[in-house]
C-alpha positions as CSV (number, residue, x, y, z in Angstrom):
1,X,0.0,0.0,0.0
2,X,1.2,3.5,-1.0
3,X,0.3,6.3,1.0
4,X,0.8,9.8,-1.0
5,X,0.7,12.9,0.5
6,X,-1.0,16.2,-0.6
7,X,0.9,19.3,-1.2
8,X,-1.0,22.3,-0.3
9,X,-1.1,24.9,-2.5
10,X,0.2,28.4,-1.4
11,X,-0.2,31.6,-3.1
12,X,2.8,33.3,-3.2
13,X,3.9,36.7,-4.2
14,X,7.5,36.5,-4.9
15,X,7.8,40.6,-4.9
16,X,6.1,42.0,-2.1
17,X,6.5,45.6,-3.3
18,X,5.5,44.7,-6.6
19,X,2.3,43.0,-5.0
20,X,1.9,46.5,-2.7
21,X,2.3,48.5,-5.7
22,X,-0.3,47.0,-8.5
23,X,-2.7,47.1,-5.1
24,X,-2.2,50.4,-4.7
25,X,-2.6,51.5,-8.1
26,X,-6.2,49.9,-8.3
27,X,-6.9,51.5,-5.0
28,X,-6.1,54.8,-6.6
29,X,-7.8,54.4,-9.6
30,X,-10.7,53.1,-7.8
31,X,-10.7,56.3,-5.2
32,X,-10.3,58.7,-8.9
33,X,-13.1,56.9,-10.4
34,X,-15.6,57.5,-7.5
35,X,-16.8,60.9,-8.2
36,X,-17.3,60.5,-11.9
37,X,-20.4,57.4,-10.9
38,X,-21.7,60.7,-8.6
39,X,-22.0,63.1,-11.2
40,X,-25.0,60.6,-12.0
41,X,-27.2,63.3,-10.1
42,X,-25.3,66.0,-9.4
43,X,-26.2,70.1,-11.2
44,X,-25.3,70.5,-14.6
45,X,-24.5,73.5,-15.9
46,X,-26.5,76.4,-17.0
47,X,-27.3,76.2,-21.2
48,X,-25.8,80.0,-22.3
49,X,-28.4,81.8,-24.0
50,X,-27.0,83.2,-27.1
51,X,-28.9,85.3,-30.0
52,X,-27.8,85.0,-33.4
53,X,-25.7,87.7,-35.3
54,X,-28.1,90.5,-35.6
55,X,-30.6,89.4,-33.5
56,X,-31.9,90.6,-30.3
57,X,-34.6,87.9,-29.2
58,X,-34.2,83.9,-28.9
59,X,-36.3,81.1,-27.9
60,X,-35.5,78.2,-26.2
61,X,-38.2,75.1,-25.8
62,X,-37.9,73.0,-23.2
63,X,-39.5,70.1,-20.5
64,X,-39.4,70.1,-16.4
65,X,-40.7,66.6,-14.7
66,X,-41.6,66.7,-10.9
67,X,-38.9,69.4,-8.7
68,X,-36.2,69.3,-11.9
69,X,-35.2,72.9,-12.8
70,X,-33.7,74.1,-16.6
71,X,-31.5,76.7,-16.0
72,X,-30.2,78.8,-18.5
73,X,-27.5,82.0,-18.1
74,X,-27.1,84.5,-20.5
75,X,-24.4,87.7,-20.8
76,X,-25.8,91.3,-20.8
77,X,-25.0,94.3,-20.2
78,X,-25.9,97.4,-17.3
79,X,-28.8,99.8,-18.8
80,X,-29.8,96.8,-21.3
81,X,-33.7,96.1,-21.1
82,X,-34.0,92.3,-20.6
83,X,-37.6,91.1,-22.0
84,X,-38.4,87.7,-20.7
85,X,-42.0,85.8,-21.4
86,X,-42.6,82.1,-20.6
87,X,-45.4,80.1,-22.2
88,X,-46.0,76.3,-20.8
89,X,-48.6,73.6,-21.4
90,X,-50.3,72.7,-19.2
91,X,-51.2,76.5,-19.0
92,X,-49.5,78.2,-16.5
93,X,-47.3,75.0,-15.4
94,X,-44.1,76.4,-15.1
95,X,-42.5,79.6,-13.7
96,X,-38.7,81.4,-13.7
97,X,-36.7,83.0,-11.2
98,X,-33.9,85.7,-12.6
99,X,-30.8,86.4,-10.7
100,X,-28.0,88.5,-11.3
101,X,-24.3,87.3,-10.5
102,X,-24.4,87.5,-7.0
103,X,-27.7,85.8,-6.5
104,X,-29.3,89.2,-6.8
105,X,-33.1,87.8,-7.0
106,X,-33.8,91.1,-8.8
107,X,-37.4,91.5,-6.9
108,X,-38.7,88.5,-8.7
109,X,-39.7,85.3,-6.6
110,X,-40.6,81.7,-8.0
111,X,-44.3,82.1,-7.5
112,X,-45.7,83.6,-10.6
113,X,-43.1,84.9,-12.7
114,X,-44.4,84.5,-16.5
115,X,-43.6,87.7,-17.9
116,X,-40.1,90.0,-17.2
117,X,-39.7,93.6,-18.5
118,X,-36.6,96.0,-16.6
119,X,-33.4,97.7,-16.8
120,X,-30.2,95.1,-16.1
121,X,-28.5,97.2,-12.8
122,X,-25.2,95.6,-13.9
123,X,-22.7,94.1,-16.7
124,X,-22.6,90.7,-16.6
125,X,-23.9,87.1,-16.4
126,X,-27.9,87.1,-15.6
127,X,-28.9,83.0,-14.5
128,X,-33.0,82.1,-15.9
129,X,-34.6,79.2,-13.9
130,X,-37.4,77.5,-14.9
131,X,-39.4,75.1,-13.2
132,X,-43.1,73.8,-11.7
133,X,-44.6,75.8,-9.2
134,X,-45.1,72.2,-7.6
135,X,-43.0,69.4,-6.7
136,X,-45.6,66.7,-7.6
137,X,-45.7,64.5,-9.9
138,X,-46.0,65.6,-13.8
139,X,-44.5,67.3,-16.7
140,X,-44.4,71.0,-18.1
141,X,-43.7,71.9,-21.4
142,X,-42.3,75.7,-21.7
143,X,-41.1,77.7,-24.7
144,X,-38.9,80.7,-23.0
145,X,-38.4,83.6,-25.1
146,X,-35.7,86.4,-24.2
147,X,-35.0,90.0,-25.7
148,X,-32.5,92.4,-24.9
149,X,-32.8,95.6,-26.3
């Protein structure tokens, strides 16, 4: 009778730097990669609203679901009269809140802002938001039509 013996099998890393290394690479490629699968839901960026060469008006078309907001940021400049009307189906379904640069609200508030006629107070970036005047559930579609003269 032959009795054989079993070898266990043992991983083994013959360069433990090199082992520490490669480890260390994937734990800083996974650490790098993190934020990019959190972007998922973060704030995009504003659209820039930008007429076309000898134009002074644009519209832009657009749909809001639930609390989502379209925000939209265009240049201008101090004295400029900035001419903003919003249309939306359902009627009425969606609103816009203007602010200047630094959050300036401008005397406008989210509640019923449709129409927009003033004087821009300074040069610069001016940031359109619109959205529902409600969080629930549904969709608004909105055409948003701006004029600087």
């Amino acid at each position: 009778m032959r009795i054989t013996r079993q070898r266990s099998r043992e991983v083994c890393f013959p360069n433990p730097r090199k082992s520490a290394f490669i480890c260390g690479c994937f734990l800083v490629l996974f650490c790098a990669s993190a934020p990019a699968f959190d972007q998922h839901g973060g704030k995009a960026e504003p659209l820039r609203i930008e007429f076309k060469r000898g134009t002074t008006s644009t519209t832009v078309s657009g749909v809001v679901h639930g609390d989502e907001e379209a925000e939209y940021v265009l240049a201008a400049k101090k004295g400029q009269r900035l001419i903003i009307k919003l249309t939306s189906a359902p009627l009425k379904s969606s609103v816009f809140q203007l602010l200047g640069e630094d959050n300036d609200t401008l005397g406008l508030e989210y509640d019923a802002n449709f129409d927009y006629s003033g004087v821009l107070p300074k040069t610069g970036d001016y940031f359109i938001s619109v959205k529902r005047p409600t969080e629930a559930k549904g969709a608004s579609r909105f055409k948003l039509t701006v004029m600087i003269k």
